[in-house]
N, C-alpha and C positions, 0 to 999 in steps of 0.2 A: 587526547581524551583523558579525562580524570579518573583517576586509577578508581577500578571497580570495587565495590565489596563483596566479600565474601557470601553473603550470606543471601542465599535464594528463595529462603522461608520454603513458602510452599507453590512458587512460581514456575510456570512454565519454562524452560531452557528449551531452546532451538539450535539447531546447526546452522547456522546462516553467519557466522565470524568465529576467530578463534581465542574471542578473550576468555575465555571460559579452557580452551584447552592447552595441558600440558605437550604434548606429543601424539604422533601419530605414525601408527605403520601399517603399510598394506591401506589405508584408509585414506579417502578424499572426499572431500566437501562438492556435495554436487549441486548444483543448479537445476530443479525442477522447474517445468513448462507448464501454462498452464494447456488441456485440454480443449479443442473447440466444443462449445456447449451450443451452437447455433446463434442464429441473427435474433439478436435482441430488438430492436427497431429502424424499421428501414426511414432514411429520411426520405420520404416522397413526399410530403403537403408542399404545396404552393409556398409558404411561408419557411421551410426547414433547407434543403436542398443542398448542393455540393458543399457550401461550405459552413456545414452545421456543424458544431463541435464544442470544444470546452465542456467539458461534461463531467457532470457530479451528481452521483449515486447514493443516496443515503438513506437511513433504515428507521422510520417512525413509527415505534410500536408494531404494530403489526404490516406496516403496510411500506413498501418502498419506493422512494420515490426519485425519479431521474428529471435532473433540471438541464437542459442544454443551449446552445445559444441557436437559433435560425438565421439562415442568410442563403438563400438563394440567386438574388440578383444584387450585384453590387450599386446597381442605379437604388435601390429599395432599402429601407434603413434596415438592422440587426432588430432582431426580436430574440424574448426567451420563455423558453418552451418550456412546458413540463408534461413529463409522461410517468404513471404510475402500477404498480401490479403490487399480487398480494404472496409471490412466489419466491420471485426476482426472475423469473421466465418468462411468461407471457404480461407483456406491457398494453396498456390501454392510453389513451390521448384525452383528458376530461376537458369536457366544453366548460370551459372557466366564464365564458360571457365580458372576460375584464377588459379586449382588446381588440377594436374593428380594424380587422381585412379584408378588403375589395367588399367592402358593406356589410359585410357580417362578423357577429361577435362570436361566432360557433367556430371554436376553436381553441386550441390548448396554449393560447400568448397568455404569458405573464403580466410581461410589459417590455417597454421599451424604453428612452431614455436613459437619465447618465445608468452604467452598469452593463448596459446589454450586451457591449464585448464580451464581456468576460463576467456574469455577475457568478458569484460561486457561493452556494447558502451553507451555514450548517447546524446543527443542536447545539445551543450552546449548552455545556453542561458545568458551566459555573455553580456552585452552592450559593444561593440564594439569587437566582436571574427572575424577575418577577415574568409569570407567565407572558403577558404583553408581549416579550421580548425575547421566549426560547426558540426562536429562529433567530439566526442574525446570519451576512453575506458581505462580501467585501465584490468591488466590481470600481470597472475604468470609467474615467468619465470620459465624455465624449470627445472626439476631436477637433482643437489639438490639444485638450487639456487633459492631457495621459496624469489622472496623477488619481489614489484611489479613496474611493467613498467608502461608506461603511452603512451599511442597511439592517432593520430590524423589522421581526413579523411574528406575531402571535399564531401564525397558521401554518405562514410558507405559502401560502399566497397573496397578503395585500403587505405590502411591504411599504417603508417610509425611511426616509435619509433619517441617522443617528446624529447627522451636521449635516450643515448646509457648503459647510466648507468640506475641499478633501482632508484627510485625517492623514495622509502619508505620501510625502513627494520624493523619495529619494531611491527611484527606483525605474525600472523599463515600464512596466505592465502593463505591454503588449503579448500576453500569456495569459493562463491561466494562474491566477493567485489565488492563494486560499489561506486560510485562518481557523484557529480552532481551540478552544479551551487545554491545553497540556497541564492535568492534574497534575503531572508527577513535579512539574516546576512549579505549577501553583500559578501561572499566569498565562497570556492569551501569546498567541505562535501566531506568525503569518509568515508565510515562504510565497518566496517572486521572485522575476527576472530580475540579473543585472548583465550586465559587460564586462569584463576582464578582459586586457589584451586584445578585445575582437571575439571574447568568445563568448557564447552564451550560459550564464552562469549562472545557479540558486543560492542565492540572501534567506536570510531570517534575522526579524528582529522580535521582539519582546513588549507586551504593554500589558496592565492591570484591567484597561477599562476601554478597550478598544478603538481609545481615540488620540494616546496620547502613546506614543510609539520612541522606543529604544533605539539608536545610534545601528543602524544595520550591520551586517557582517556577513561575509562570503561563508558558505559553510566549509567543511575540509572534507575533503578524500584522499585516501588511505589506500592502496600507490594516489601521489595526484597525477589529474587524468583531465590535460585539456581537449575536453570534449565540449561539443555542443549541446546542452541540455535545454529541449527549447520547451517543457514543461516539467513540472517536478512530482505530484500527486502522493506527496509526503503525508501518513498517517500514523497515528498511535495504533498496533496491534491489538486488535479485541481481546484475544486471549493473557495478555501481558505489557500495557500499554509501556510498558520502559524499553520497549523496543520499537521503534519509529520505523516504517519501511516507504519507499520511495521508487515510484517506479515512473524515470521519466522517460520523455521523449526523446532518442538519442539524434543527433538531428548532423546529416552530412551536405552540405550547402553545395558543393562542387558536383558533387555527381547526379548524372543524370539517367536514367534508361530508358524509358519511351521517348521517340524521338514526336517532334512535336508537340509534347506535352507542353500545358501554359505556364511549367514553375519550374525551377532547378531544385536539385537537392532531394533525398533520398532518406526514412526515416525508420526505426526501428527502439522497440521497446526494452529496459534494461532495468534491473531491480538493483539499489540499495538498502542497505540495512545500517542502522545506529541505536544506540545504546544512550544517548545523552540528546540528540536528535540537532547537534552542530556539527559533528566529526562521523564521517559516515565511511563505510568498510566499503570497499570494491575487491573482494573476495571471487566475484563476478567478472570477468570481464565481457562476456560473450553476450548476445542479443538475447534477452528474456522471450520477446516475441518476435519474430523473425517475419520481413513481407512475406517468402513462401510462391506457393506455385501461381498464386492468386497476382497474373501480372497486375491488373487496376491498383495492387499496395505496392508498386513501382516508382509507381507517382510521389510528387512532393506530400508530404507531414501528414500520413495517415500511421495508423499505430500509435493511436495517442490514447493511454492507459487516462480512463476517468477517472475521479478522486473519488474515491471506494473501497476499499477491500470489508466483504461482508461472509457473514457464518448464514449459508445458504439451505445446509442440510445437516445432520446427525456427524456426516463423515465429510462433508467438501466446505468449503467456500470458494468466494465468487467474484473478478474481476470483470472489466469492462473496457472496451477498446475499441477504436474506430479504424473502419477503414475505407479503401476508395477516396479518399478525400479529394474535391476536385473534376469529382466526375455524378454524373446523375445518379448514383448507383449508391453514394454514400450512403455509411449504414453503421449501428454498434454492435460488435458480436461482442458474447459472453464469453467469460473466459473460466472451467473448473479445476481448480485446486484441491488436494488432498488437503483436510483440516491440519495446520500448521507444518504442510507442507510444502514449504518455497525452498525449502533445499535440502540434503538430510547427509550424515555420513553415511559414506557408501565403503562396502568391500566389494570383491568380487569375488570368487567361485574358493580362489587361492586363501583368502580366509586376509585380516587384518583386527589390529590394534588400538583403541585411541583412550586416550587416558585425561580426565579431566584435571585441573588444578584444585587445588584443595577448596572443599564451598563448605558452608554451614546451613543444614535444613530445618525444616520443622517439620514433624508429619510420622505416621507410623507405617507407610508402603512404598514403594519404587516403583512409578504408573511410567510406562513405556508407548511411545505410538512408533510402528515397527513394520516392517514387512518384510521376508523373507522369502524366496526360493524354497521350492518340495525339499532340496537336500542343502539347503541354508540355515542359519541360528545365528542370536543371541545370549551371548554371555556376559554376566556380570557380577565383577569384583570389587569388594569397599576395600578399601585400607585407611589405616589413621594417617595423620600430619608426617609420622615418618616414613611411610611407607612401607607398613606393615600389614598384611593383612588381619581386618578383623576377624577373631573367631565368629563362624558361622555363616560367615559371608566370607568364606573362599573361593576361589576359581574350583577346585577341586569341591566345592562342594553345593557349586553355581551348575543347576540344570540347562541344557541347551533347548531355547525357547524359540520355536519356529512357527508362523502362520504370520496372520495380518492384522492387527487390531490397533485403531488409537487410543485407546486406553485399557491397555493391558498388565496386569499386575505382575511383577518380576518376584518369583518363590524361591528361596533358596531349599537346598534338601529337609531340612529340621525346621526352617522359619521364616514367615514373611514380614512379622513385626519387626523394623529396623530403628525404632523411638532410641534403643539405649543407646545410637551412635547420634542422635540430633544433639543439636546445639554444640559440637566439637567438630573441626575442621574434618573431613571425611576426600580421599579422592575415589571416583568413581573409575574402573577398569572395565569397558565395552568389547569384546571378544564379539567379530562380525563374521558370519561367514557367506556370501551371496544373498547381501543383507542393508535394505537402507533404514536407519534411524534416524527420525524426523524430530523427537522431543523427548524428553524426562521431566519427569517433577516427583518430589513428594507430597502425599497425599494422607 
């Protein structure tokens, strides 16, 4: 990875890797789960069925919208669905009229045709995308011609080839691939399958204009870790998009547990985090989402995290997963998160330490999201570049801050204005005591 800068301005930091910290005692970086939030949508239409999936959630003004693929019977071609809500809770099925099934057009088909494996939409948020074109979708063409198209739509629902040719052949995509304007490089991302060795692996490559595509490249992790990743659902974070998180399909081909089931292989969901959004932290190693008591997530390649992470409420956001896959029952549940909480430093009862590397802010407050134990705290100490403490912002003169709030102000005894230490190298000293810390920023 390229050596980071210092300076955080007035962005969100997360505990999710440790380029940001010097040391830690008594403290670990933990791996938060999300909550079950309930069945988001059961696949039962005629046209959706066991093996509906590849799914992508995304957030249009007010309204949310879930695109998926349908396939029930494999005698019967792929269709792509879409279902909507105005929550991210309760989803509805809009009769789109666009696509006759068994003689009616009353139903939620998109379409069919080259894409409908895998078509995956999203905003494009390019500066200056002429409206016509702020949807755009990348999807496989049909078989055997694995190689990927590139779609545009003024709506999100009537959509038309960007080429007639595919725009990218140097790749699997039989997955879900996805694409997406990456401000912070200034050009368009698409992450997809390849092979390494036999093993299922995530490519990114780079273009300006979504047709004309960069020399691909395996991305890297940090232990590397040949694992099977057999989707990737790689995203710019809302609250700080220079942090990229990835939560693929961890995917084990050998093993099996229901006996008679029609597929081998066993699946399980796992978050990465990246900073540059090629070289990605496995700080993680453990299943994000675990099958659980629910034998039918037993079965082959259910747990497959949709390409989403969205700000759902005041205090959560909200993932999306599948499971059952393979059986009639197939279905997405939702999945709730603490707001910017996918991992947090933790102490426990015994109290711990962790101390940042030296950063450069902007901003006049020290905003905490924090949670803490009846007889738990937060403590926090500035020191300069030598590691001094600054006056006024000592440990000694650093209150012990206990309750639960994402955006909570840190006071020292005399002062909460901290402006005369911005723009100079500052480290941050965290004093935990049966305490998780999810984020900092100044404000």
């Amino acid at each position: 990875m390229p050596a980071l800068s210092d300076s955080i301005e007035s962005n969100i930091e997360l505990f999710v890797d440790k380029h940001r910290i010097a040391r830690m005692d008594g403290v670990e970086l933990k791996l938060h789960r999300p909550r079950d939030g309930g069945v988001a949508l059961d696949f039962d239409r005629p046209w959706e069925g066991a093996y509906a999936g590849y799914v992508t959630v995304l957030k249009d003004a007010d309204k949310y919208r879930m695109y998926y693929r349908g396939w029930n019977d494999t005698s019967r071609p792929e269709v792509v669905c879409l279902a909507e809500s105005d929550d991210a809770v309760a989803w509805r099925r809009p009769s789109l009229g666009l696509y006759e099934w068994d003689g009616s057009k009353d139903n939620n088909i998109l379409r069919s045709g080259i894409g409908r494996h895998n078509f995956t939409p999203f905003l494009d948020t390019k500066p200056g995308v002429p409206a016509e074109q702020r949807y755009k979708a990348v999807g496989r063409g049909i078989d055997p011609n694995k190689t990927l198209f590139v779609f545009s739509s003024p709506d999100g629902l009537r959509w038309e080839l960007m080429s007639e040719e595919p725009v990218f052949t140097k790749g699997a995509f039989d997955s879900q691939n996805l694409a997406f304007w990456d401000a912070e490089v200034g050009r368009y991302r698409l992450y997809f399958r390849t092979f390494g060795s036999g093993i299922r692996e995530i490519s990114v490559t780079e273009s300006d204009d979504l047709l004309t595509w960069d020399e691909p490249q395996s991305i890297t992790l940090d232990p590397p870790t040949p694992e099977h990743f057999y989707t990737n659902a790689i995203t710019p974070y809302f609250r700080n998009p220079q942090y990229r998180f990835g939560f693929p399909k961890r995917f084990f081909p050998k093993r099996k547990l229901i006996e008679g089931h029609g597929s081998d292989g066993i699946s399980e969901a796992v978050m990465l985090s990246s900073r540059d959004g090629v070289n990605f932290d496995r700080v993680f190693m453990e299943a994000w989402i675990r099958p659980g008591l629910d034998q039918e997530n037993w079965g082959d390649r259910s747990l497959m995290t949709a390409w989403g992470l969205h700000q759902t409420g005041p205090e959560e956001m909200s993932v999306w997963y599948s499971e059952h896959y393979r059986f009639p029952s197939a279905r997405m549940k939702r999945g709730v998160l603490r707001l910017d909480g996918l991992a947090s430093a933790h102490a426990g009862y015994g109290g711990g330490e962790l101390w940042t590397k030296p950063v450069r802010f902007v901003g006049r407050a020290l905003e905490l999201n924090y949670s803490t134990g009846a007889g738990g705290s937060v403590q926090v100490e500035l020191r300069n570049r030598f590691g001094k403490p600054l006056p006024g912002f000592t440990l000694e003169e650093a209150p012990e801050l206990y309750g639960d709030k994402i955006a909570g102000r840190y006071v020292w005894k005399e002062r909460e204005d901290v402006s005369s230490a911005a723009g100079e190298p500052v480290q941050l000293r965290f004093i935990l005591k049966d305490a998780d810390l999810y984020s900092y920023r100044f404000v």
